[in-house]
N, C-alpha and C positions, 0 to 999 in steps of 0.2 A: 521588435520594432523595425517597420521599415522606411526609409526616405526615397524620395522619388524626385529626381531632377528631370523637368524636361525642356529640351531646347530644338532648335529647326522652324521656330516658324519665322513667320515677316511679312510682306508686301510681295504677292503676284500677280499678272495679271490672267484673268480666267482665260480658262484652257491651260494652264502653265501646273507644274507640280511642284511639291514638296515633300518633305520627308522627316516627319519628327520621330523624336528618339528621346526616351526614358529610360535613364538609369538608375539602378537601384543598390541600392547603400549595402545589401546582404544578399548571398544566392536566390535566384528567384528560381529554383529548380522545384523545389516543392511549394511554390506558390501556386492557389489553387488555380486563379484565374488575373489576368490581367487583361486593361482594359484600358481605352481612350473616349473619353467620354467631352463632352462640347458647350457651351456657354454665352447664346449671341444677347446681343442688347436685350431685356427684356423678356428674355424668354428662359423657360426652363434648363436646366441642366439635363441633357440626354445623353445617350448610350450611342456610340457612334462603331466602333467596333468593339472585341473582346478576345480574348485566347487562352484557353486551359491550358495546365501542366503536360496534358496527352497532346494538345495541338489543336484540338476543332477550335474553328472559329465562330462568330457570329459577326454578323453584320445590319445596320439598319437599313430600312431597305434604300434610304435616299443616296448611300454613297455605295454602294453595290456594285459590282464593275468596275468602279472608280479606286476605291480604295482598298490597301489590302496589310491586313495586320501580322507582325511575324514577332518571334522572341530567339534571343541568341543567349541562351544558357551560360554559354564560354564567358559572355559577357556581362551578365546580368543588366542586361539591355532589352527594349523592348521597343519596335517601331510601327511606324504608321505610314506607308508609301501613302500619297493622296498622289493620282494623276486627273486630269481635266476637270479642274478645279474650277468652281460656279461662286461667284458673287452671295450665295445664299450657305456658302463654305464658311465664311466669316463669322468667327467666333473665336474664344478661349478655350482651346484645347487644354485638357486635364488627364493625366496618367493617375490610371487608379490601381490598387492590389487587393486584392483579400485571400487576407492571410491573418486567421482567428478573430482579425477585426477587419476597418476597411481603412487603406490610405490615401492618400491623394498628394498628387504634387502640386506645385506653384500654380504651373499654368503657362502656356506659352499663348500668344496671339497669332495667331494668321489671320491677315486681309488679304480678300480677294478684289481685283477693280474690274472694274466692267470695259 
């Protein structure tokens, strides 16, 4: 089983960055892939970045340039740089795992203000 804390977000204004971070309860060294996935008013839950055990990442394409996702083993940490941050950034951030199932953390908020 794994648990996933994530914290860093809050109140910026667009153009402005942040930086969340997902910590996890167990080694994420052989976790297959982890991932940061988003949740605004009324809209689906999507896929916002992602990063295997080997290191490729993915990205969607709307924060592409902007955002950039990394894992620190030593840590069992996993982050999310967001820079020039857009009012349409606004949403619930979610840290996800898969590992033989899928997990999910709480969920932190970022707003963005125009």
């Amino acid at each position: 089983q794994v648990q996933l804390v994530e914290s860093g977000g809050g109140l910026v204004q667009a153009g402005g960055s942040l930086r969340l971070s997902c910590a996890a309860s167990r080694s994420i060294f052989s976790i297959n892939r982890m991932g940061w996935y988003r949740q605004a008013p009324g809209k689906q839950r999507e896929l916002v970045a992602s990063i295997s055990s080997a290191g490729s990442t993915n990205y969607a394409d709307s924060v592409k340039g902007r955002f950039t996702i990394s894992r620190d083993n030593a840590k069992n940490t996993v982050y999310l740089q967001m820079n020039s941050l857009k009012p349409e950034d606004t949403a619930v951030y979610y840290c996800n795992a898969e590992y033989l199932t899928t997990y999910w953390g709480q969920g932190t908020q970022v707003t963005v203000s125009s």
